[in-house]
BALUMSE-947999 format. One record per residue: residue number from 1; residue in one letter; x, y, z of N, C-alpha, C, CB in turn. Coordinates in Angstrom, 1 decimal. Atoms other than C-alpha are relative to their C-alpha. Glycine has a CB too. Layout:
N
(NUM A (X Y Z) (X Y Z) (X Y Z) (X Y Z));
...
% end
This chain:
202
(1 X (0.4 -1.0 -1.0) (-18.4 -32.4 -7.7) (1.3 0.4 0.8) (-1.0 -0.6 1.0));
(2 X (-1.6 -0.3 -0.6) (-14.9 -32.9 -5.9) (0.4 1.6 -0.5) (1.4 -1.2 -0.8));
(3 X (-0.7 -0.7 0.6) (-13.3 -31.2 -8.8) (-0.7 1.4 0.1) (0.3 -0.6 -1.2));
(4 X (0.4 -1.7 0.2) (-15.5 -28.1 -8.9) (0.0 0.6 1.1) (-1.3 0.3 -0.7));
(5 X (0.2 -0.8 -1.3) (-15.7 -27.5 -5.8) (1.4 0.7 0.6) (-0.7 -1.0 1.2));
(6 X (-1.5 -0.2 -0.4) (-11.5 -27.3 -5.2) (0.1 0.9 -1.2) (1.1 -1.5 0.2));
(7 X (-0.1 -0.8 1.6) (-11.6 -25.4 -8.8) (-0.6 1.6 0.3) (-1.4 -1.0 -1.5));
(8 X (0.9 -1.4 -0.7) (-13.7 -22.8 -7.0) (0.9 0.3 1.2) (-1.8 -0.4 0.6));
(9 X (-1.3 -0.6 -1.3) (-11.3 -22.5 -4.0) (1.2 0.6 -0.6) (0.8 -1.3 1.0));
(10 X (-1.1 -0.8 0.6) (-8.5 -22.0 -6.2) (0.0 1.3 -0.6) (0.4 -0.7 -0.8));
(11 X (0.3 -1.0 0.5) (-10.1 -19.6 -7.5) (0.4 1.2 0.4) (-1.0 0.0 -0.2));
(12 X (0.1 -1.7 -1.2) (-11.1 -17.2 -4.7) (1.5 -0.1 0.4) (-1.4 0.0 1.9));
(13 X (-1.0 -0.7 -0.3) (-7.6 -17.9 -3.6) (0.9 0.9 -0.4) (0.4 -0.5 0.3));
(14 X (-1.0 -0.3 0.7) (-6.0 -16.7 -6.2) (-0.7 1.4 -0.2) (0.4 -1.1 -1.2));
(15 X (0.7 -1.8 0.4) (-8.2 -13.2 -6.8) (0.0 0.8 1.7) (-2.4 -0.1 -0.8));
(16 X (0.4 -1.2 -1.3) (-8.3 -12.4 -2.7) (1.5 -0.5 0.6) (-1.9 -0.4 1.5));
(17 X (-1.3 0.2 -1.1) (-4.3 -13.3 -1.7) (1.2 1.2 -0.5) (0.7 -1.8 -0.2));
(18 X (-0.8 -1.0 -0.1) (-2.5 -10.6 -0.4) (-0.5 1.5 -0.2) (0.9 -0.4 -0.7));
(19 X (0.3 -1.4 0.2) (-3.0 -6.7 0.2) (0.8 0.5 -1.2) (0.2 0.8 1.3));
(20 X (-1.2 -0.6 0.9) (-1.6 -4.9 -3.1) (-0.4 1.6 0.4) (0.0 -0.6 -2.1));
(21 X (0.2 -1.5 0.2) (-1.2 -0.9 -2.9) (0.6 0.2 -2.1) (1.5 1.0 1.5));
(22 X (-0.5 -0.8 1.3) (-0.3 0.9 -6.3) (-0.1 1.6 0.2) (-1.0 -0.5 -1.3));
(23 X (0.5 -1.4 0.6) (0.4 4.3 -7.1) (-0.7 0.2 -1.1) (0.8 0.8 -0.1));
(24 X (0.5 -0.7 0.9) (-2.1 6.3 -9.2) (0.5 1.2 -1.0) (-1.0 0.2 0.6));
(25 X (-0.1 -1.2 0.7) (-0.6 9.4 -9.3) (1.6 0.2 0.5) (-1.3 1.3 0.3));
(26 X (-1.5 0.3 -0.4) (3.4 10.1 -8.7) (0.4 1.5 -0.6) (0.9 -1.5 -0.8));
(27 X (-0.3 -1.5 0.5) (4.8 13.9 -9.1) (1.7 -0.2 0.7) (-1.2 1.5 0.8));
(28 X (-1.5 0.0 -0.7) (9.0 13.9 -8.1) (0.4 1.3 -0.7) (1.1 -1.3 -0.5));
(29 X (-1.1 -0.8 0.6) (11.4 16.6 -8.3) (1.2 -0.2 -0.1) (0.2 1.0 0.5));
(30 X (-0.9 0.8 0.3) (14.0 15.6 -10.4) (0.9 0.9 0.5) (0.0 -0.6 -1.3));
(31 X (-1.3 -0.5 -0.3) (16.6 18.5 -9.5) (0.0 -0.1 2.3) (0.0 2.0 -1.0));
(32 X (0.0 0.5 -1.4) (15.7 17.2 -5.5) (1.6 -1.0 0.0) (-1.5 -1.0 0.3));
(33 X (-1.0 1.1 -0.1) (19.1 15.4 -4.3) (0.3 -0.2 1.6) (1.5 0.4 -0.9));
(34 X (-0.4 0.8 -1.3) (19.3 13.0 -1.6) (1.0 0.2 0.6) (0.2 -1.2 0.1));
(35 X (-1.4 -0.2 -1.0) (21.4 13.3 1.2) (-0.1 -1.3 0.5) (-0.1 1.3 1.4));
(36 X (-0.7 1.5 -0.4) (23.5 10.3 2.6) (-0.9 -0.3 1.3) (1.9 -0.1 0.4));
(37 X (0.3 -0.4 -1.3) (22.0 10.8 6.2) (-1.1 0.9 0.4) (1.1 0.5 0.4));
(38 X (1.4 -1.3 -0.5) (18.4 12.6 5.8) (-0.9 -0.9 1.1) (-1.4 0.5 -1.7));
(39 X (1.0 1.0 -1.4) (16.3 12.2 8.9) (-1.4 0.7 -0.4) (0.6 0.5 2.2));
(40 X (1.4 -0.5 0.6) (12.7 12.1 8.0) (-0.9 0.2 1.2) (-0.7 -1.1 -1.0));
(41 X (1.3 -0.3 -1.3) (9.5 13.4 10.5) (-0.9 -0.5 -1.0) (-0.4 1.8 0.9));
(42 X (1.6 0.8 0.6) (6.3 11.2 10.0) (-1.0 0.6 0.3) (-0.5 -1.4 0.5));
(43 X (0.7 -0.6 -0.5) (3.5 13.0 10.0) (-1.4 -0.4 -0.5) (0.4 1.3 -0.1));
(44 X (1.1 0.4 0.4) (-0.1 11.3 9.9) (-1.3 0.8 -0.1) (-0.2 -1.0 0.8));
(45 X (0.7 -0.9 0.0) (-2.4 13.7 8.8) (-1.6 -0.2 0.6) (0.3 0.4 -1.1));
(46 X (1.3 0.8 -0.3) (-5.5 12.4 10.9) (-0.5 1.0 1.7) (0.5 -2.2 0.4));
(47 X (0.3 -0.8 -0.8) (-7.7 14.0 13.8) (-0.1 -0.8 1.0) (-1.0 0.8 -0.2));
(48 X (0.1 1.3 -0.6) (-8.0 10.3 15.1) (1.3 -0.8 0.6) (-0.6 -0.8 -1.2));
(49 X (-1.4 0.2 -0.6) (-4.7 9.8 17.6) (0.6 -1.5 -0.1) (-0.1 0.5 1.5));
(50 X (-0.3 1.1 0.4) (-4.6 6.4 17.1) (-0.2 -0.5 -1.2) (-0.4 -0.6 0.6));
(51 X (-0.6 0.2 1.3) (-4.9 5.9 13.4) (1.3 0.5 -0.2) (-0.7 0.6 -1.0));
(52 X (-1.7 -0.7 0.7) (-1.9 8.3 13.3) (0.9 -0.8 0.4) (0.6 1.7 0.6));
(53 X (-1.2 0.4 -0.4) (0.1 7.0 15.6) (-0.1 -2.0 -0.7) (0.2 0.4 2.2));
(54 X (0.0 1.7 0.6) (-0.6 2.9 13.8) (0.8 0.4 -0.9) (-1.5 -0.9 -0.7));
(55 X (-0.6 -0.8 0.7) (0.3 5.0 10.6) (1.6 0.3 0.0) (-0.6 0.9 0.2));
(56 X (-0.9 -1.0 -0.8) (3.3 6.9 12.0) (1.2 -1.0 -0.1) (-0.6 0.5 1.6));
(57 X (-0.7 0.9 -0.7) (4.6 3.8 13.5) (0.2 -1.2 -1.5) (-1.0 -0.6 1.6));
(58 X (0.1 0.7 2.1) (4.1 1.6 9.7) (1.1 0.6 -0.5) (-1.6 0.7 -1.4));
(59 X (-1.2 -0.6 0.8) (6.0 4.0 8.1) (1.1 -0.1 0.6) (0.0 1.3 -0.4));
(60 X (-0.9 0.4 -0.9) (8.7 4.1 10.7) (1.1 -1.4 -0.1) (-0.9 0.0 1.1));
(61 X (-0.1 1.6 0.0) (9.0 0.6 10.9) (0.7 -0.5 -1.7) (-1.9 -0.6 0.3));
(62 X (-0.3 0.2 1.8) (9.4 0.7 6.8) (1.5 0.5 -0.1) (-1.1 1.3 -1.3));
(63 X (-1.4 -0.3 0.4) (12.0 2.8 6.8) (1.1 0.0 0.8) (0.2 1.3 -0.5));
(64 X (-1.3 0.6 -1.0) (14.2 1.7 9.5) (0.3 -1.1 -0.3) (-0.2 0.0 1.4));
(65 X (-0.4 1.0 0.8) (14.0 -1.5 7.9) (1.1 -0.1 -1.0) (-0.9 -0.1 -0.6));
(66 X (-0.2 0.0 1.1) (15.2 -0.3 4.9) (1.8 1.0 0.6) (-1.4 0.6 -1.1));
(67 X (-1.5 -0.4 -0.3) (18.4 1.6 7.0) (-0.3 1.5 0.3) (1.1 -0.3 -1.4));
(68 X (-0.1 -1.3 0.4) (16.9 5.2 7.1) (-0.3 0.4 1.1) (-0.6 0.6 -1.1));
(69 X (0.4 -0.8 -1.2) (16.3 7.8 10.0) (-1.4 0.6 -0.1) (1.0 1.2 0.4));
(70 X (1.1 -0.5 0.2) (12.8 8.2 10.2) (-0.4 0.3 1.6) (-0.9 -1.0 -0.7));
(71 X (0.5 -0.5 -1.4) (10.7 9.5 13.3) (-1.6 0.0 -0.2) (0.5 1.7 0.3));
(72 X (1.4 0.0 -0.2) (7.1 9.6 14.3) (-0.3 1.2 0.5) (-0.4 -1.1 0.9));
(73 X (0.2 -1.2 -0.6) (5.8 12.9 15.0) (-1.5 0.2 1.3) (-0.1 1.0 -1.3));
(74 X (0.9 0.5 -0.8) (2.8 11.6 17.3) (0.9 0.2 1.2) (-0.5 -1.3 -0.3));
(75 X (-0.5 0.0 -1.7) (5.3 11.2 20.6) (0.5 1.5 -0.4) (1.4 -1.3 0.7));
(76 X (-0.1 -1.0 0.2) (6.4 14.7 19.7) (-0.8 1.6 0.2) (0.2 -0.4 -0.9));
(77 X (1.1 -1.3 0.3) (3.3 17.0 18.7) (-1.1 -0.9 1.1) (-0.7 0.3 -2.2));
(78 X (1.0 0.5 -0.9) (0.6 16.2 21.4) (-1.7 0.3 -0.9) (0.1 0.9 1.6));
(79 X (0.7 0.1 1.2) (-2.4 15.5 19.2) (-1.3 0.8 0.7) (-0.3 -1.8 -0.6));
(80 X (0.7 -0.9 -0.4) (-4.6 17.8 21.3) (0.2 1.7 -0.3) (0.2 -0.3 1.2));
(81 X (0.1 -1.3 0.3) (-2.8 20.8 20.5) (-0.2 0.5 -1.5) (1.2 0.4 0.4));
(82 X (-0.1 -0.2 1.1) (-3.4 22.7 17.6) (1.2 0.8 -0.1) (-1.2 0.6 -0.5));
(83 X (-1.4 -0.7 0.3) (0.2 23.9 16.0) (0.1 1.2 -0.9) (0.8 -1.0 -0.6));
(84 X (-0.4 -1.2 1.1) (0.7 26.8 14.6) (1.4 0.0 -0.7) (-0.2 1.4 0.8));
(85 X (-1.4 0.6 1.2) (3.4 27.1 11.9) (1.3 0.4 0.8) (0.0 1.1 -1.9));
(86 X (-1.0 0.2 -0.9) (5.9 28.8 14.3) (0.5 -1.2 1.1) (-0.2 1.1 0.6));
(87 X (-0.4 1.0 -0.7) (5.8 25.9 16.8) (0.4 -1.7 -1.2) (-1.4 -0.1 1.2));
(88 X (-0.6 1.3 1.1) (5.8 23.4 13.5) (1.5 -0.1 0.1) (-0.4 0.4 -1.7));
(89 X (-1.5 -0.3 0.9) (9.1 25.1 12.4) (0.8 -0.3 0.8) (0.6 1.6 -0.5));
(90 X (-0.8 -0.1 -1.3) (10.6 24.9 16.1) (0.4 -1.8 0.0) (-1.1 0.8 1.6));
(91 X (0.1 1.4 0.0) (10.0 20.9 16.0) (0.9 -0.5 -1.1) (-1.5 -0.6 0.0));
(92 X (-0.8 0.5 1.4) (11.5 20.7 12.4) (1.4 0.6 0.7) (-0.6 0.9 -2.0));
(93 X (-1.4 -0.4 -0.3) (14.3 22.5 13.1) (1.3 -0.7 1.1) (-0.2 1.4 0.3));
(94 X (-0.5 0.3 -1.4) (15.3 21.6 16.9) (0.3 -2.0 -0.3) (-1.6 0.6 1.6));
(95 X (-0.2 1.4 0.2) (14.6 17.5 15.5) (1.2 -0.3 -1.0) (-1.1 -0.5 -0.5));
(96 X (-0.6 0.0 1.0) (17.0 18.4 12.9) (-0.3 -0.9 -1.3) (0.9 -0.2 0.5));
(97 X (0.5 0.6 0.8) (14.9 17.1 10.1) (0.7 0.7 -1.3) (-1.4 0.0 0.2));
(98 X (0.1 -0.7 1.1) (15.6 17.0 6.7) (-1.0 -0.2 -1.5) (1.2 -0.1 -0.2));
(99 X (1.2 -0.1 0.4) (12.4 16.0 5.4) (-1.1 -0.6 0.2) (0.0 0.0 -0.9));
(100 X (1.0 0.7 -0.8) (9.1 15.6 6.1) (-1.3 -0.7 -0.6) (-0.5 1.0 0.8));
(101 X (1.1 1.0 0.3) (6.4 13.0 5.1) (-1.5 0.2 0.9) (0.7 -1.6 0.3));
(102 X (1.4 -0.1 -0.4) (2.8 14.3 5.4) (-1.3 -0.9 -0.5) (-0.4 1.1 -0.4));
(103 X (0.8 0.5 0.7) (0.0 11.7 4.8) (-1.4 0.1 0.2) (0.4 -1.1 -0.1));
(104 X (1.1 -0.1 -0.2) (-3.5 12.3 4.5) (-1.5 -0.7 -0.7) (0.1 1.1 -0.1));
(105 X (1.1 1.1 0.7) (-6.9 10.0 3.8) (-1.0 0.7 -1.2) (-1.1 -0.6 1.3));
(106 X (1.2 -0.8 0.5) (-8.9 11.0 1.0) (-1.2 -1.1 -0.5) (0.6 0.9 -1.3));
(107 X (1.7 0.9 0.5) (-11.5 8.1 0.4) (0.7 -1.2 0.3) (-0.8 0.0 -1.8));
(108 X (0.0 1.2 -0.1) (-12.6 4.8 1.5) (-1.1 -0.2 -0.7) (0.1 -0.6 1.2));
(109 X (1.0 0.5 1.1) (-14.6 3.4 -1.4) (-0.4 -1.1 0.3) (0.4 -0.1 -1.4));
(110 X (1.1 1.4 0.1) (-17.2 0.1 -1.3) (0.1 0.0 -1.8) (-2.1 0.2 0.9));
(111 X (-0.1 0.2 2.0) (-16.5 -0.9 -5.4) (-0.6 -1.6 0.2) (2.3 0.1 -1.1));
(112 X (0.5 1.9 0.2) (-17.7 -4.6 -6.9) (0.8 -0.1 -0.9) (-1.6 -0.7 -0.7));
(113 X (-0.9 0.6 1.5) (-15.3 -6.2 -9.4) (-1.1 -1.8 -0.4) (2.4 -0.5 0.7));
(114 X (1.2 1.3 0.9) (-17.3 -9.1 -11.8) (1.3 -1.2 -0.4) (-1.1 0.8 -2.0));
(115 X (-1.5 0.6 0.2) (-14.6 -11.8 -11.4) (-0.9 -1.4 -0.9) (1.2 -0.6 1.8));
(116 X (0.4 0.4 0.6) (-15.5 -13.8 -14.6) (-0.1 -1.7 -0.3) (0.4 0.8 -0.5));
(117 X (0.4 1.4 -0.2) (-16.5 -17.7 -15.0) (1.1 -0.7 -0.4) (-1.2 -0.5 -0.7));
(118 X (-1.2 0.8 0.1) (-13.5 -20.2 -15.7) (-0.3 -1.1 -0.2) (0.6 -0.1 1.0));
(119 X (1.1 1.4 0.4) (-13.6 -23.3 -17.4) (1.8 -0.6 0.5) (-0.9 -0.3 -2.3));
(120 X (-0.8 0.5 -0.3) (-10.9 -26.1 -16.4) (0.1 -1.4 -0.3) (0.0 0.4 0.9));
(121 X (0.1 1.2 1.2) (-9.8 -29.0 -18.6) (0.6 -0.9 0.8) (0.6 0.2 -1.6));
(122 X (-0.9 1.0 -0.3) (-8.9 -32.4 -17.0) (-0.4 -1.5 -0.6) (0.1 0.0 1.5));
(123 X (0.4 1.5 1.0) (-8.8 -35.8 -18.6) (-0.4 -1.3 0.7) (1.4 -0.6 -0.9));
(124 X (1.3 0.9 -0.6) (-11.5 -38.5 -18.1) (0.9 -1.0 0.1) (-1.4 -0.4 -0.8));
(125 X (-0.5 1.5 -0.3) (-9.0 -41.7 -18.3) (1.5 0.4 0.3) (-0.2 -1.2 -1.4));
(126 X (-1.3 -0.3 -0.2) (-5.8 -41.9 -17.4) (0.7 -1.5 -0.8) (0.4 0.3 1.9));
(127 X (-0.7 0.8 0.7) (-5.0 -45.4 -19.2) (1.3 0.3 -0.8) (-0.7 -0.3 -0.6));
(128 X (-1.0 0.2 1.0) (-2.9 -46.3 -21.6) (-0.2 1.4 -1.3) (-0.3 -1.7 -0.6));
(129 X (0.7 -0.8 1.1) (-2.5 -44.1 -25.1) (-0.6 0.1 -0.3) (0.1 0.1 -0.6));
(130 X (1.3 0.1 0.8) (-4.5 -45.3 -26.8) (-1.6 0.2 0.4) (0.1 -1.3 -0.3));
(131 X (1.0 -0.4 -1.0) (-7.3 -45.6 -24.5) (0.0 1.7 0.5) (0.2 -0.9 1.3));
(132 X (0.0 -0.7 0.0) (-6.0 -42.2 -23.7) (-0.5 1.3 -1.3) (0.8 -0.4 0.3));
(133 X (0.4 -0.6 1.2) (-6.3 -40.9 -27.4) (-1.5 -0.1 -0.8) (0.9 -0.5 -0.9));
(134 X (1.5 0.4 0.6) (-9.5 -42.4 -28.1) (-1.5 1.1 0.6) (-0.3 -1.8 0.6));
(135 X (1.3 -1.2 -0.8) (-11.5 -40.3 -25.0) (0.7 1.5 -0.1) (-0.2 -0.5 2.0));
(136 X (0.0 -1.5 -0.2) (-12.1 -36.7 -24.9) (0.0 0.7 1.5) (-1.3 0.5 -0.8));
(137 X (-0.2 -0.4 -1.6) (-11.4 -34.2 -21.9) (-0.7 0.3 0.4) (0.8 0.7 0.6));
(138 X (1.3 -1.2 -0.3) (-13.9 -32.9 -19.5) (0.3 1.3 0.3) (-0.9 -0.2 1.2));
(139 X (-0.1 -1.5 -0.2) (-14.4 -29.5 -19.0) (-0.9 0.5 1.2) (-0.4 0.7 -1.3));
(140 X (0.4 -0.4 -1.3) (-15.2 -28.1 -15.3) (-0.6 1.2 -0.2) (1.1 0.0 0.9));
(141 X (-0.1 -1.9 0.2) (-17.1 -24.3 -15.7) (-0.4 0.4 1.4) (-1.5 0.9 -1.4));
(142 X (0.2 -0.6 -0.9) (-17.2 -22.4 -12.3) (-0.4 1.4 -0.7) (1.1 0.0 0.9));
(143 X (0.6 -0.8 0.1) (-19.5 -19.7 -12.5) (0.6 1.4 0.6) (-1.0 -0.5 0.5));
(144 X (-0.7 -1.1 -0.4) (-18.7 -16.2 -12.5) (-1.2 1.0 0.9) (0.7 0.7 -1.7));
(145 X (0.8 -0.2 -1.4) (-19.8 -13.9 -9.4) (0.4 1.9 0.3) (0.7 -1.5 1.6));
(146 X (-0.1 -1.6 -0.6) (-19.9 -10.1 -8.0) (1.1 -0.1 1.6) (-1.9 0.6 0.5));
(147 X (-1.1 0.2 -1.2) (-16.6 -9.6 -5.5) (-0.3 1.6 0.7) (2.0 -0.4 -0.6));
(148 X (-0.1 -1.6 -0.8) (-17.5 -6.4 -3.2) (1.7 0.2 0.6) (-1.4 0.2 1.7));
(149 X (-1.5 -0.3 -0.4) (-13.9 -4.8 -2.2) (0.0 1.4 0.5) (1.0 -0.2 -1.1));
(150 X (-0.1 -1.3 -0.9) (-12.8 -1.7 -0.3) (1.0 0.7 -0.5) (0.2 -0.2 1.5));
(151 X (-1.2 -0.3 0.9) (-10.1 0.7 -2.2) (0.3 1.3 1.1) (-0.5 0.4 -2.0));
(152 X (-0.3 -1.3 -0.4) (-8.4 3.2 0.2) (1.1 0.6 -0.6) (0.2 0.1 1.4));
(153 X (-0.4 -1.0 0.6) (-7.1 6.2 -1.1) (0.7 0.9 0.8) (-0.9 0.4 -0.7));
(154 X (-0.6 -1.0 -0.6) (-4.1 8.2 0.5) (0.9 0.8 -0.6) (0.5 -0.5 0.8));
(155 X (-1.5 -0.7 0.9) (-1.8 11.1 -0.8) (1.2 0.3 1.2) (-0.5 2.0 -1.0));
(156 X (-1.3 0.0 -1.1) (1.2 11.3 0.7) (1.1 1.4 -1.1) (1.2 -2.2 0.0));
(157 X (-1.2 -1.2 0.1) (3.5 14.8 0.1) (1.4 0.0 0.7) (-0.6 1.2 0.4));
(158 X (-0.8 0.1 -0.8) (7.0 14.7 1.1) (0.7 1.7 -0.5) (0.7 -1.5 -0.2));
(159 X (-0.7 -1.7 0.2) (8.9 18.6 1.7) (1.4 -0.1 0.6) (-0.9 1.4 1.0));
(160 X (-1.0 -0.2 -0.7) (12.4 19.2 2.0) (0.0 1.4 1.1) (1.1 0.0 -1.0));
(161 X (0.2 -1.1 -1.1) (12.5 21.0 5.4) (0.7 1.1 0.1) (0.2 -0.5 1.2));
(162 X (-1.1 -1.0 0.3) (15.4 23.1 4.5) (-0.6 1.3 -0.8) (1.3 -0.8 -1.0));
(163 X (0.5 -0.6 0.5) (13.4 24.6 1.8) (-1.3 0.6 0.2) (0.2 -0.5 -0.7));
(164 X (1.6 -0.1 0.1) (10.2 24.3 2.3) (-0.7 -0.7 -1.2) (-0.4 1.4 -0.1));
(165 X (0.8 0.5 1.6) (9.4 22.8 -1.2) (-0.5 -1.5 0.2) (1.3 -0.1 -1.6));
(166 X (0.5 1.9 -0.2) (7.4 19.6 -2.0) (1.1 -0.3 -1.4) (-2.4 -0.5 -0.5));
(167 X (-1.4 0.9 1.1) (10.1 17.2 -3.9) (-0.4 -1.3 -0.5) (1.6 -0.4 0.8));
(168 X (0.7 0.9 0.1) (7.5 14.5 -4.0) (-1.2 -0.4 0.8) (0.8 -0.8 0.1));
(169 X (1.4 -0.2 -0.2) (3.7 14.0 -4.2) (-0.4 -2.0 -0.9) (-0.6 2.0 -1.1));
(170 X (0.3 1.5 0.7) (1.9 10.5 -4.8) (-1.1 -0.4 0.8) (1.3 -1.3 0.0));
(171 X (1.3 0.4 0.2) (-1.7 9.0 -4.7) (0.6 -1.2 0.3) (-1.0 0.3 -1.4));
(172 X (0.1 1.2 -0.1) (-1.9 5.4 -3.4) (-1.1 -0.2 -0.2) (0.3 -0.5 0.9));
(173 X (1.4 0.8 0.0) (-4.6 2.6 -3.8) (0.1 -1.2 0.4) (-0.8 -0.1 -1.2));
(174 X (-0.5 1.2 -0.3) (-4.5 0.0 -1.5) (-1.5 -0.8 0.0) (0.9 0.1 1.6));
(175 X (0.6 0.8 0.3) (-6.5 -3.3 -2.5) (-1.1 -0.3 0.8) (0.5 -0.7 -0.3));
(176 X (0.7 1.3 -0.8) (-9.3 -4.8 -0.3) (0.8 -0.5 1.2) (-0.2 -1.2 -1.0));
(177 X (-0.5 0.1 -1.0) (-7.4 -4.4 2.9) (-0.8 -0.8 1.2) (0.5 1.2 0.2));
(178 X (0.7 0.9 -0.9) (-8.1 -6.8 5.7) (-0.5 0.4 1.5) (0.8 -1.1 0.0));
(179 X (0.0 -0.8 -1.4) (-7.7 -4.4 8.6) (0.9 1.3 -0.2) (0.8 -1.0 1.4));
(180 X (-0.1 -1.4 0.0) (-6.9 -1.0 8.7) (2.1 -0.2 0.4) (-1.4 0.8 1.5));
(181 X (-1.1 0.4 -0.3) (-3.2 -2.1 10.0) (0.6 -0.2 -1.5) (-0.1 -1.1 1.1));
(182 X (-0.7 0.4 1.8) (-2.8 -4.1 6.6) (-0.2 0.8 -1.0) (-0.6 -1.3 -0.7));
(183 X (-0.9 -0.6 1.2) (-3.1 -1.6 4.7) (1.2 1.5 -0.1) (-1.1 0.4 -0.8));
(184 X (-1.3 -0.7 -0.6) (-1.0 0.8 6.5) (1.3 -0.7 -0.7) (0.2 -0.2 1.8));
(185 X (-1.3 0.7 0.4) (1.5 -1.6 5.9) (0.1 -0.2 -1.2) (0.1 -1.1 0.5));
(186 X (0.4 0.1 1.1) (0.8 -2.5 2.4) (0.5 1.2 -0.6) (-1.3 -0.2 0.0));
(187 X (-0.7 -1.6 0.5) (1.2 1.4 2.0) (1.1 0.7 -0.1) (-0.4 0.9 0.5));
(188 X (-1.3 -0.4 -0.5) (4.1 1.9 3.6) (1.3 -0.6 -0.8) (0.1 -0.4 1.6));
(189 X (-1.0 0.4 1.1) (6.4 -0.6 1.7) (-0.5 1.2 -1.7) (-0.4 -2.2 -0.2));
(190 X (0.2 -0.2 0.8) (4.5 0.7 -1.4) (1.0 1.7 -0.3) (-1.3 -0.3 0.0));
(191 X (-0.5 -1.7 -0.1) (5.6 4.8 -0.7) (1.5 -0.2 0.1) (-0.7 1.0 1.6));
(192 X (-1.6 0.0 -0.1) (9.1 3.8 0.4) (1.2 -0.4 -0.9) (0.3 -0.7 1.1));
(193 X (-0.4 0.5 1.8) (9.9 1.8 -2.8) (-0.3 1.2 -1.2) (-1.2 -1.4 -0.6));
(194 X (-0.4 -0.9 0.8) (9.0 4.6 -4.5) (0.6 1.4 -0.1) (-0.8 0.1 -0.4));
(195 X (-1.4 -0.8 0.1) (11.1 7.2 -2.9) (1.2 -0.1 -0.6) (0.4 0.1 1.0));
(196 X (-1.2 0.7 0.6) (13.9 5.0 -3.4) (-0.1 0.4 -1.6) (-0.1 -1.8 0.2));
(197 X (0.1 -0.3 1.3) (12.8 4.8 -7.0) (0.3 1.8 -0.6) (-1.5 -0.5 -0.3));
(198 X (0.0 -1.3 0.6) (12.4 8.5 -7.6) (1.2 1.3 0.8) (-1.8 0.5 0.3));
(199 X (-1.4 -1.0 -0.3) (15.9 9.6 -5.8) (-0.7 0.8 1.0) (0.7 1.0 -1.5));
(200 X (0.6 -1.3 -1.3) (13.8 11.4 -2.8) (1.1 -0.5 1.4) (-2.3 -0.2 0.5));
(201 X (-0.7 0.1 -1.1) (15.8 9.3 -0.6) (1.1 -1.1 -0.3) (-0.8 -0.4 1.2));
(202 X (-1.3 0.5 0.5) (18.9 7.2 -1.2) (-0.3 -1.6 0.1) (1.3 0.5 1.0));
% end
């Protein structure tokens, strides 16, 4: 009973540890070239002033980490006003941005995953060889079970401000997040690893 019961802990720990994001979908422009010194505006695409600014502040947090000039556009744009594209341009320009990171929610899904039964072999004697060779091992089976999980879904567009063009577009899917925070975060490493990767930022 011990054994199955710690056989079963190991289990769930091992299928519910840690938030993972992944990208689904990933679009770059390869003739896009980084600048040594680009300053990025965060822009949380939400009507909800405090998701943005958690958001905002995630990403922020990511890429200052990582050495880069990022910004939050929450203390900036007052989340009451509605902006029209002339006052946008005035904020890009006057902040001296050179590109800007828009992210916007497109689904929070309830999914089940069927995490499947597990058998686990440990040996009935521990004697000697012989005694060893003579007995056979038991076999533990933990039962397999329905895991409900939560999959949020954000695209993130990044535009060089100079141009105007998008230079990079990408779909996240962050795992069964634990709080709305963790998967901000979760997200945020995920997106910034793949700028890096895709030459959007240095």
């Amino acid at each position: 009973m011990l054994r199955r019961t710690l056989s079963t802990i190991l289990l769930l720990a091992l299928v519910g540890c840690g938030t993972q994001t992944s990208m689904v979908q990933v679009w770059s422009d390869e003739l896009h070239e980084a600048g040594p010194d680009d300053r990025i505006l965060i822009i949380g695409m939400t009507p909800d002033e405090r998701s943005q600014r958690m958001f905002e502040d995630a990403m922020v947090r990511e890429f200052k980490s990582r050495g880069y000039d990022a910004v939050a556009s929450a203390p900036i744009v007052a989340q009451h006003e509605v902006v029209d594209e002339v006052a946008l341009r005035a904020v890009i320009q006057e902040g001296g941005y050179d590109l800007v990171l828009a992210t916007r929610l497109i689904s929070v899904d309830e999914e089940q995953q069927y995490v499947a039964g597990s058998s686990y072999v440990y040996p009935s004697y521990y004697g000697g060889f012989y005694s060893y060779y003579a007995t056979s091992y038991n076999v533990v089976h933990t039962p397999g079970y329905l895991r409900e999980y939560k999959v949020v879904r954000l695209e993130t567009n990044v535009y060089a401000s100079g141009e105007e063009n998008l230079v990079w577009s990408g779909v996240s899917e962050t795992f069964d997040p634990s709080s709305a925070n963790d998967a901000v975060q979760s997200m945020s490493k995920t997106v910034v690893s793949e700028l890096r990767i895709g030459g959007i930022v240095h």
